[in-house]
N, C-alpha and C positions, 0 to 999 in steps of 0.2 A: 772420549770415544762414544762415550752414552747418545751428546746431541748430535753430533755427528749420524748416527742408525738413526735418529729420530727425527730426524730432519732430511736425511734419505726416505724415508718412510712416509712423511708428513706431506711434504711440497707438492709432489706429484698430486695427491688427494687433494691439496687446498686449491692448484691450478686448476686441478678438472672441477672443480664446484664452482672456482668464480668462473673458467668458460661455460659451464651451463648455465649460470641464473644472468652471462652476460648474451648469452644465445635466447633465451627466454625471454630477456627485455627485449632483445632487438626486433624478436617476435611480436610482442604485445606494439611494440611502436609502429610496425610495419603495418601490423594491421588495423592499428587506430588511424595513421594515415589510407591507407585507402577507402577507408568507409567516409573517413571525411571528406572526400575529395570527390566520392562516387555520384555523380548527378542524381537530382530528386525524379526529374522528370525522365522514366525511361519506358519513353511513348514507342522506342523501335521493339522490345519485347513483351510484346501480348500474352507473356505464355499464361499471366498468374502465377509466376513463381514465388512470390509471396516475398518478397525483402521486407528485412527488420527497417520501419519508417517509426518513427520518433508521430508523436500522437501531439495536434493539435494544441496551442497553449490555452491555459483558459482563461476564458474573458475575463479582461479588466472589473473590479468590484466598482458597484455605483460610486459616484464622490460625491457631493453634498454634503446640504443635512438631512436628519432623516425625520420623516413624517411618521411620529412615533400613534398620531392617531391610523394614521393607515396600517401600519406595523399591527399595530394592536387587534382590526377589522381583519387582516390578513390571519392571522395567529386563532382570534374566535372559528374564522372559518374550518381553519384546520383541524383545531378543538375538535368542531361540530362533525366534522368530516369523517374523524376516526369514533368515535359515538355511537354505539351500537344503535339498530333502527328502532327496536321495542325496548322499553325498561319495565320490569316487572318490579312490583313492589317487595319490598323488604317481607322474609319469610317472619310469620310470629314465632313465636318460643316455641308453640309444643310441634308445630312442624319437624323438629330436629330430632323427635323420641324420646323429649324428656317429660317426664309427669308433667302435669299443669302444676303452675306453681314453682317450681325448680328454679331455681337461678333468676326468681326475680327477685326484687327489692318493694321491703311492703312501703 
């Protein structure tokens, strides 16, 4: 008698959970076909309504081989590039508030 009320009980809840997550998928399929299907080109609405478009692929990497002295000219540049414009020279020791003398090596 026990599985009997337990199985009255049960079934009804397990039917409705698999018709929801089977309403759910058919949801999610539905609408992955029609975005797929949706033309790119939709020159008849000018509104600007903004659709989600998928972003250009990115260019193919060079193939060859690679001109490691160019690489190299390429790289100093950038070096140099980020290179502050002034360099000032290294502060002495007592610049920093310590006696003279302090923390050096005789």
């Amino acid at each position: 008698m026990i599985v009997g009320s337990a199985v009255a009980v049960w079934l009804p809840t397990a039917v409705a959970l698999v018709t929801a997550m089977l309403l759910i998928c058919l949801a999610c399929v539905w609408t992955a076909r029609a975005n797929r299907w949706r033309p790119d080109d939709d020159s008849e609405s000018d509104e600007g309504g903004g659709s989600a478009r998928r972003p250009p692929p990115n260019p193919p990497l060079p193939t060859g081989p690679v001109s490691w002295p160019e690489f190299e000219r390429q790289f100093a540049a950038y070096v140099d590039h980020g290179r502050p414009r002034s360099v000032t020279a290294a502060p002495d020791d007592s610049s920093c508030g310590a006696p003279a003398g302090v923390g050096r090596r005789p």
